[in-house]
DOBAZA-582396 format. One record per residue (C-alpha): residue number from 1; chain; x, y, z. Coordinates in Angstrom, 1 decimal, padded with zeros to 4 digits. Layout:
! residues N
num chaine x y z
NUM A X Y Z
...
***
This chain:
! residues 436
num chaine x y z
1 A -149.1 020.2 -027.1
2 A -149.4 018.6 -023.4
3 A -149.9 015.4 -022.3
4 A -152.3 014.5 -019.8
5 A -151.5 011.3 -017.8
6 A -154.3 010.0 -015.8
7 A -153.9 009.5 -012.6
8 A -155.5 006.8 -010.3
9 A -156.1 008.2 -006.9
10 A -157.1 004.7 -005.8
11 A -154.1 003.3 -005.6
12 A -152.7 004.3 -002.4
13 A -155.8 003.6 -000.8
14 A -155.4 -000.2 -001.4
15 A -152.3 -000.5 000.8
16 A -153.5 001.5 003.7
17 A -156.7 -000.9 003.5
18 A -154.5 -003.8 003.6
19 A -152.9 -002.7 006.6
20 A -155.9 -001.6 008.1
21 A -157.0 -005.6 007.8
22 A -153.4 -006.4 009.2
23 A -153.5 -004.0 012.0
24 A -157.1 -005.6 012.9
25 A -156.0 -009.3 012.5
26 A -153.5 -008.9 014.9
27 A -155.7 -007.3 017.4
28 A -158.0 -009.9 016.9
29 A -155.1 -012.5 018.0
30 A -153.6 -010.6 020.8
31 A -157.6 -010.5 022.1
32 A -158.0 -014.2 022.0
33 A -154.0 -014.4 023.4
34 A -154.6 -012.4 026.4
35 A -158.3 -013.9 026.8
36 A -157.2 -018.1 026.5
37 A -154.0 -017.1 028.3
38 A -156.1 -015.0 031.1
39 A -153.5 -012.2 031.2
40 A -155.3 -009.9 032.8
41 A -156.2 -011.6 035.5
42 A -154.7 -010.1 038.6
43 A -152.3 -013.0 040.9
44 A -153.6 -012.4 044.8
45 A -153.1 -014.6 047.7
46 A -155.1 -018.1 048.4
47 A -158.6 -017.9 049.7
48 A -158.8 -019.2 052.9
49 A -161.8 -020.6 055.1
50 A -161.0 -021.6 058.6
51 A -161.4 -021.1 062.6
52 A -159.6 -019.3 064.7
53 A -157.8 -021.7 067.2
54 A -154.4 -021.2 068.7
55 A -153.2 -024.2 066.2
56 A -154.6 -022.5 063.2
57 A -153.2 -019.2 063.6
58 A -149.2 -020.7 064.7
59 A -149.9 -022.4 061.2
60 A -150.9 -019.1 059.1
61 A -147.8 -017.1 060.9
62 A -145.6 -020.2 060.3
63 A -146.3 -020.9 056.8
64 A -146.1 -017.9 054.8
65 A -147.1 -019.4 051.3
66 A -150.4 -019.4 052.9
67 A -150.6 -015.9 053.0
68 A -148.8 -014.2 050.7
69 A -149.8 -014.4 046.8
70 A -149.1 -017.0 044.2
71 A -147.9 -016.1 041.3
72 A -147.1 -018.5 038.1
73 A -145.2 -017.5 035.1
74 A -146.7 -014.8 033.5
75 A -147.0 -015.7 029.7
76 A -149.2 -018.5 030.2
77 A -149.3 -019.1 034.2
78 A -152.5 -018.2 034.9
79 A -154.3 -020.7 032.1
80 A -155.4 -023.3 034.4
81 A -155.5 -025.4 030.7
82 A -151.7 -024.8 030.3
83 A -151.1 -025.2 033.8
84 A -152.9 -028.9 033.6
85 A -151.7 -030.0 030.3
86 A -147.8 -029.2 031.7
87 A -148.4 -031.0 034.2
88 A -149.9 -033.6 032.4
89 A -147.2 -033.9 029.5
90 A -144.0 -033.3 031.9
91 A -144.9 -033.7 035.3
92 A -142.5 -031.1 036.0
93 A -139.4 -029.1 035.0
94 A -135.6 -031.0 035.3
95 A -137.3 -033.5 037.6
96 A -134.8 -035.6 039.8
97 A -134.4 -039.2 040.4
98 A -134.9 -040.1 044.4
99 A -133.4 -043.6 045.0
100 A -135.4 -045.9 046.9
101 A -136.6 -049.6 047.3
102 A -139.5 -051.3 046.1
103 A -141.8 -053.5 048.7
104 A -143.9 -056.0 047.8
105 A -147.4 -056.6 050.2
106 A -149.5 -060.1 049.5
107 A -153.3 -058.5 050.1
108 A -155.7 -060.9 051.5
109 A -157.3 -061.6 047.6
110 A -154.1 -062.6 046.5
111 A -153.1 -058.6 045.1
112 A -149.7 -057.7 045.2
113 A -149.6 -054.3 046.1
114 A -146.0 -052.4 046.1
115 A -144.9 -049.0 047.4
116 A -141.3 -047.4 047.1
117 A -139.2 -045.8 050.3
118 A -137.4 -043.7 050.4
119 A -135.2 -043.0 052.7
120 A -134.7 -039.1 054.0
121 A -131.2 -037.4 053.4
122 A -130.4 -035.4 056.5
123 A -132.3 -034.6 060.0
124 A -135.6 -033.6 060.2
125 A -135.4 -030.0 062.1
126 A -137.4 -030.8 065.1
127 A -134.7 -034.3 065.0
128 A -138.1 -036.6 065.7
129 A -138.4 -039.2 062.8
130 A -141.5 -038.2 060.7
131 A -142.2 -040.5 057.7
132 A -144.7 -039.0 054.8
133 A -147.3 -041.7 053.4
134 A -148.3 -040.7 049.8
135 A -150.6 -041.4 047.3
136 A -150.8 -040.4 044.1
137 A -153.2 -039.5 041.4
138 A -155.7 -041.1 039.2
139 A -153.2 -044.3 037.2
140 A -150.0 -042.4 038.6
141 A -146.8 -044.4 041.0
142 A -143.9 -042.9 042.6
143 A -141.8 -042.9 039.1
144 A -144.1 -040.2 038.0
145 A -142.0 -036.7 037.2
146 A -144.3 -034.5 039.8
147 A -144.0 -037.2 042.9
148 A -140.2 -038.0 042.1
149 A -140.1 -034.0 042.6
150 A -142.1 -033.7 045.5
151 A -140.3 -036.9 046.9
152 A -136.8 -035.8 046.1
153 A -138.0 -032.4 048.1
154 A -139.5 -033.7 051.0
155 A -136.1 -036.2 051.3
156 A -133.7 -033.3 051.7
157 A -136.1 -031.6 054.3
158 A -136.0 -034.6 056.5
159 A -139.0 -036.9 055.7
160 A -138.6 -040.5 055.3
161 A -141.5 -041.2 051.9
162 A -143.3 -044.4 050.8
163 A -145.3 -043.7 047.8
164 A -148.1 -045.8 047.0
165 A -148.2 -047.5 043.5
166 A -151.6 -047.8 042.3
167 A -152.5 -051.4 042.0
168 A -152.1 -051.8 038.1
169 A -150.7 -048.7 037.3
170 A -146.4 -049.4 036.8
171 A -146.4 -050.9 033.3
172 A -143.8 -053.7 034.5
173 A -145.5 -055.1 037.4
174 A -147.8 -057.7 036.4
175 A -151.0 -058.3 038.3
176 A -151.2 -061.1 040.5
177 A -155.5 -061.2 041.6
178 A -158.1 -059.9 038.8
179 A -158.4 -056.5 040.1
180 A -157.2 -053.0 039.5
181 A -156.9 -050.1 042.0
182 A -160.3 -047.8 042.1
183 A -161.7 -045.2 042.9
184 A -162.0 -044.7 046.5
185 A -160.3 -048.1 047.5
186 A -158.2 -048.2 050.5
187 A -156.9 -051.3 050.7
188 A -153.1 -051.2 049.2
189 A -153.4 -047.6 050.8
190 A -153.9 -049.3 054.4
191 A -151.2 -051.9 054.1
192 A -148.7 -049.5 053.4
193 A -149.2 -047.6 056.3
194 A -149.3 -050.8 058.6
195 A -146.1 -051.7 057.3
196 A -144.4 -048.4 058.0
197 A -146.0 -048.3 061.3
198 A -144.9 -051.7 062.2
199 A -141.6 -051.4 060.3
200 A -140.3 -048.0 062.3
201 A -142.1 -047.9 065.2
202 A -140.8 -045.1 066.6
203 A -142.1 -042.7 063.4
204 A -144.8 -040.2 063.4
205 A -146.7 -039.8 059.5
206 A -147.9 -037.2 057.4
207 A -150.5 -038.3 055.3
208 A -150.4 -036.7 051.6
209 A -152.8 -037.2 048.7
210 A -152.7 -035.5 045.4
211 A -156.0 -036.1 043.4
212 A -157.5 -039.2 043.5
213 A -155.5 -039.9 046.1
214 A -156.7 -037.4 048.0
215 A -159.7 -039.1 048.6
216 A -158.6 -042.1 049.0
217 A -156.3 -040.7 052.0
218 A -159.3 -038.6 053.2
219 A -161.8 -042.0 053.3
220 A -158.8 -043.9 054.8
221 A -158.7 -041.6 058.4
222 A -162.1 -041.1 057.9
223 A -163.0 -044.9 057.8
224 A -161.8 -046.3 061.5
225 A -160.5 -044.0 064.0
226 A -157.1 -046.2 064.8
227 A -156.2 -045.2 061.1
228 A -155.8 -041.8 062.4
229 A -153.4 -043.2 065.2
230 A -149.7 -041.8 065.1
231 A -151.1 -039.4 062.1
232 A -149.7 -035.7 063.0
233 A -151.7 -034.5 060.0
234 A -153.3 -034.8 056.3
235 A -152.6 -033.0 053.0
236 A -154.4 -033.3 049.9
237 A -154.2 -031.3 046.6
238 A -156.7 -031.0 043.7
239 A -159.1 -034.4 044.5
240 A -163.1 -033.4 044.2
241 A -164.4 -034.8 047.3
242 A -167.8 -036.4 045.8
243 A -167.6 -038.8 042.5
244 A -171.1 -038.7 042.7
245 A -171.5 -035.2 042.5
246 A -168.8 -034.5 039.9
247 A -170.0 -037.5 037.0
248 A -172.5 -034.8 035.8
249 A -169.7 -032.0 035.6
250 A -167.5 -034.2 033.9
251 A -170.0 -034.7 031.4
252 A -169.8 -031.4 030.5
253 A -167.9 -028.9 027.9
254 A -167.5 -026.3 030.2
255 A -164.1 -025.5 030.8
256 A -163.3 -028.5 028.5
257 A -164.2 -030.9 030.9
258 A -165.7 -033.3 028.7
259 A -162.5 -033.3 026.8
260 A -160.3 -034.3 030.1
261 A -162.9 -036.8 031.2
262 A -162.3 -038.7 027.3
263 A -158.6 -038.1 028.2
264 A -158.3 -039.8 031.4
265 A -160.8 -042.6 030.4
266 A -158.4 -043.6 027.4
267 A -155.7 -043.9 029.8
268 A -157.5 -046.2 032.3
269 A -158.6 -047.8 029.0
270 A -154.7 -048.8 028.5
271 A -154.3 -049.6 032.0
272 A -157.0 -052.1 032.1
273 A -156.2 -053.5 028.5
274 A -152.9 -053.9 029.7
275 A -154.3 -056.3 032.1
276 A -156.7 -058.3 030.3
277 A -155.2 -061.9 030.7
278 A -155.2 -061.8 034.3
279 A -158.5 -059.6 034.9
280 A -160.9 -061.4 031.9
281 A -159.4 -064.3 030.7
282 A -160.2 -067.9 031.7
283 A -156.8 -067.7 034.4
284 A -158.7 -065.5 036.0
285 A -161.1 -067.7 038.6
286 A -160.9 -065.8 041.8
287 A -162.5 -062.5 040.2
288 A -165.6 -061.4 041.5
289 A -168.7 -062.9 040.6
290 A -170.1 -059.8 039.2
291 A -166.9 -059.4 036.8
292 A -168.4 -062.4 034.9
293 A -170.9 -060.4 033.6
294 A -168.7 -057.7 032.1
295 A -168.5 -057.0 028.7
296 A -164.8 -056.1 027.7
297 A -166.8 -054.5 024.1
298 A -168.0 -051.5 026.1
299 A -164.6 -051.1 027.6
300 A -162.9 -050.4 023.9
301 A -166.3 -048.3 023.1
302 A -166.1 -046.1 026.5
303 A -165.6 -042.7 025.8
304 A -166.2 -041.3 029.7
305 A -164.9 -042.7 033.1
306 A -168.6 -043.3 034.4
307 A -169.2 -045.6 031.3
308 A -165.8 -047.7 032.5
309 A -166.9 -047.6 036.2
310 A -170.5 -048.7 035.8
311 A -169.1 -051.3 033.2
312 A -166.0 -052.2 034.7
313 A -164.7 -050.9 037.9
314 A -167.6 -050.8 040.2
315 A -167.8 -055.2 039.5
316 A -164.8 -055.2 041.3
317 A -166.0 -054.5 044.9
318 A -169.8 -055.8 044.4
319 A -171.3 -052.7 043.9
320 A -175.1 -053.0 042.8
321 A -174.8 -050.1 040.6
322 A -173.1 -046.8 039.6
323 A -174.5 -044.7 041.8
324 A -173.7 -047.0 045.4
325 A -169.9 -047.1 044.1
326 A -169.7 -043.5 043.6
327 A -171.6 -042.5 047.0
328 A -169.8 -045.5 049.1
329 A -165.8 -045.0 048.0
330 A -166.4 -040.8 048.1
331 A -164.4 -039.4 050.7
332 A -167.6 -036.7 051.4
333 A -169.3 -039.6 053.8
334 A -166.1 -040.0 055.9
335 A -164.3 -036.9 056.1
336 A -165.8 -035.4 058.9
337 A -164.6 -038.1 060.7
338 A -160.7 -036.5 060.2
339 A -160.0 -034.9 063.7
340 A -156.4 -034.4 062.5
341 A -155.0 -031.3 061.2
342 A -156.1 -031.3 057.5
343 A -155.1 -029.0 054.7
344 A -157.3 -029.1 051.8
345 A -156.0 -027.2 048.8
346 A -157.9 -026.6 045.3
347 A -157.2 -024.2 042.8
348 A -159.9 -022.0 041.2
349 A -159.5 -022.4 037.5
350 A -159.1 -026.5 038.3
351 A -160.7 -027.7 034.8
352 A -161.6 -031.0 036.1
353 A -163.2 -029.9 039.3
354 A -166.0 -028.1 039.0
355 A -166.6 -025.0 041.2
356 A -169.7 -026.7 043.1
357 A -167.6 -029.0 044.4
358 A -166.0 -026.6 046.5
359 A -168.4 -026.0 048.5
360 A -167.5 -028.7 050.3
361 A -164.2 -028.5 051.8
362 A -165.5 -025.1 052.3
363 A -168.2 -026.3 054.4
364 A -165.7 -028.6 056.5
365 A -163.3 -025.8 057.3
366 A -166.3 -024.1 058.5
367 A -167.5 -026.5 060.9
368 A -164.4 -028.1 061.9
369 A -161.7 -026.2 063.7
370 A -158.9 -029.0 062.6
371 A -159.3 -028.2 058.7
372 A -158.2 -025.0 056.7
373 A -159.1 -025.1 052.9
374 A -156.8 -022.9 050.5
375 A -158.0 -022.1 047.4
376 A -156.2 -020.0 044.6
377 A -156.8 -018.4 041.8
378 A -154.0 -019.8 039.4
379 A -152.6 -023.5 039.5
380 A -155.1 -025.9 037.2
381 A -154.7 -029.6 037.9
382 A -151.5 -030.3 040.2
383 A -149.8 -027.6 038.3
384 A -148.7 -024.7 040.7
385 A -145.9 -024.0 039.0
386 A -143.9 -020.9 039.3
387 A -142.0 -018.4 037.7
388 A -140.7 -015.1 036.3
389 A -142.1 -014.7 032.3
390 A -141.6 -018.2 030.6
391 A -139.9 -020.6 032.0
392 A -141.1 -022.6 035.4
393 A -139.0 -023.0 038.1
394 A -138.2 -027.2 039.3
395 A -139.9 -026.6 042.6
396 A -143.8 -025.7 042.5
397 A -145.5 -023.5 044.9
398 A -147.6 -027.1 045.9
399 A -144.4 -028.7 046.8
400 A -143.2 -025.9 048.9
401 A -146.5 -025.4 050.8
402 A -147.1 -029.0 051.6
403 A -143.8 -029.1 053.3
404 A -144.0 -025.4 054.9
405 A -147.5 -026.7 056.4
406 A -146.1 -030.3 057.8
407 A -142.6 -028.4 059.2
408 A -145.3 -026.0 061.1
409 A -147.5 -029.2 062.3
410 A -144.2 -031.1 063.5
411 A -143.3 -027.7 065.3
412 A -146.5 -027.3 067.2
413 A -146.4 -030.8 068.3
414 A -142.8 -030.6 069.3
415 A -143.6 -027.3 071.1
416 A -147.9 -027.4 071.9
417 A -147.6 -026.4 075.6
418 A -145.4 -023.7 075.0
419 A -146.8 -022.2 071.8
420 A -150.5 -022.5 073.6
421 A -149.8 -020.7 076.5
422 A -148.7 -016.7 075.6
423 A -147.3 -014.8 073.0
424 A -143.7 -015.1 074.2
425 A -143.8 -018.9 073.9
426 A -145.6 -018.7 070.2
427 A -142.9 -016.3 069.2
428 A -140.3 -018.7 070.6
429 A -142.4 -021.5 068.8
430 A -142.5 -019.5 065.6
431 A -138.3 -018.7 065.6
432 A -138.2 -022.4 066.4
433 A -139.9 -023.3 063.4
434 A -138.1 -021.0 061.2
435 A -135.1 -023.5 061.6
436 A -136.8 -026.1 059.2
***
């Protein structure tokens, strides 16, 4: 007698099915891992559009983080996103604290604008005195993790700083006229450079704008030729040249950009609610007679900067209408006025400013032998960090190029007969500059 035992030959098809799901799952992840996180793009060195002069090329053979690549940490590096929102959460990695003093400047409307100094920590290496004026970026003041960085940075290399505090934007300064800092607003900008030329007579400046202030350095130079007096030259990182042109970019959801734009109009939401007493309430009878017209209801409804600016922030200076504020305080209509040396850096995968934008420092650097334009292919928003796999180092590629660039431009002013005569003199130049 025999028993038969049936067998099921399905069985260990089911497991191998499962895994087969598994296997593809996690596929499926690494795809969309190496595709947000843009691993397989390759690092290279900026893009650069410029002319050849004698000054240009002493600055390409001087500073070498012009040339070579940049490369950010490799996990997650090359995300502009990541790159952006770091920024944005941290500012940056183990960030110091530079000591310096707070002034206070009466404008002629009764606004209180301040700025911090500080002070540099050891000899600049050309031993001229060489003070950096800096402003920062959309709502952003000198206590902010990336400028306290930069600042801390640029100290130890020599550089006396006085960093701009956007009128409005330091949570325990009260305002003291019924108007915020803008867009393209030079005022506060202005009086801080006449007090540091006035103060130390005998200092040259380096003019440096990250962002918004970017522009609002670019439109200071560009406004009246005696701004550009005792200038040796002008930096500024990530800003997008025309408001005008970028209010339909920002509008948006490529790139996310839509996303950011509702971002950064909450925050000036906060800044301006933070305000309200002195900019809406009945104290407030020196603000513009346009501002009595505004209605603080679409300021807690606003979902997008232009909706705050045609609302709120264009009232401020009198402007008719959206469109005049964006065109009048764009540095696009002054810039060509800059005959100092001007770096302009962007980075490609910038999610707030939109590729067509480019076009137009890379226009300038076309026609103007005074301005080189670096663009690269990694670094988002003021991010530029660096690193091996994971962890970013303190100090960001943008930190070390802005000084490498203004070390180069104090050399060539220190050395401009010399390094424009022959290649024995530039090479002298060039070993002189190593020093810094």
């Amino acid at each position: 007698m025999s028993n038969d035992v049936e067998v099921n030959t399905m069985a260990p098809e089911m497991p191998a099915m499962f895994d087969g799901m598994k296997l593809a799952a996690v596929a499926a992840v690494l795809y969309i891992i190496v595709r947000c996180l843009n691993l397989k793009s390759p690092t290279a060195p900026p893009e650069l559009t410029y002319q050849d002069t004698p000054l240009n090329h002493f600055i390409l053979k001087s500073c070498s983080l012009l040339t070579k690549e940049y490369i950010p940490p490799l996990l997650w590096g090359k995300s502009g996103h990541l790159q952006t929102a770091l920024y944005g959460k941290m500012g940056r990695v183990s960030s110091p604290h530079p000591y310096g003093l707070r002034k206070f400047l009466t404008m002629p409307d009764g606004a209180t604008a301040t700025f911090d100094l500080f002070e540099s920590l050891s000899d600049h290496c050309t031993g001229v005195d060489v003070t950096m004026v800096i402003c920062p970026g959309i709502g952003n003041h000198s206590e902010k993790h990336y400028i306290r960085t930069f600042v801390d940075y640029a100290q130890k290399q020599g550089y006396r700083c006085a960093v701009l505090n956007h009128l409005g934007a330091l949570p325990n300064i009260e305002l003291t006229s019924p108007r915020v800092f803008t867009y393209g607003c030079t005022w506060e900008f202005g009086a801080m450079v006449g007090y540091i030329k006035k103060t130390f007579p005998q200092t040259q400046l380096i003019v440096v704008g990250f962002s918004l202030g970017g522009n609002i350095v670019c439109k200071f130079l560009g406004e009246n030729r005696t701004n550009q007096e005792r200038v040796l030259c002008c930096v500024s990182v990530c800003q997008g040249y025309s408001a005008l042109r970028a209010q339909e970019t920002f509008l948006q959801w490529d790139q996310c950009r839509r996303f950011y734009n509702f971002l950064m109009a909450d925050n000036m939401k906060k800044i301006i609610l933070s305000h309200r007493g002195m900019l809406f309430g009945e104290s407030a009878s020196k603000r513009p007679k346009m501002m009595e017209d505004a209605d603080l209801s679409t300021l807690y409804t606003a979902t997008s900067l232009m909706q705050i600016d045609d609302n709120i922030m264009r009232k401020f200076h009198g402007y008719d209408s959206l469109k005049e504020y964006y065109e009048k305080d764009s540095c696009v209509n002054y810039i060509y006025n800059v005959n100092v040396p001007l770096l302009l850096v962007n980075s490609s995968d910038d999610p707030l400013v939109h590729q067509s934008l480019l076009t137009i420092p890379r226009t300038l650097a076309e026609k103007k032998e005074n301005v080189i334009f670096s663009l690269t292919l990694h670094g988002g928003h003021l991010g530029f960090f660096e690193g091996a796999v994971l962890f970013p180092q303190p100090l960001t590629w943008m930190d070390k190029v802005i000084v490498q660039y203004v070390n180069a431009i104090c050399q060539w002013e220190k050395h401009k007969p010399q390094c424009q005569s022959g290649n024995n003199s530039e090479q002298d130049c060039t070993e002189e500059e190593n020093k810094c």
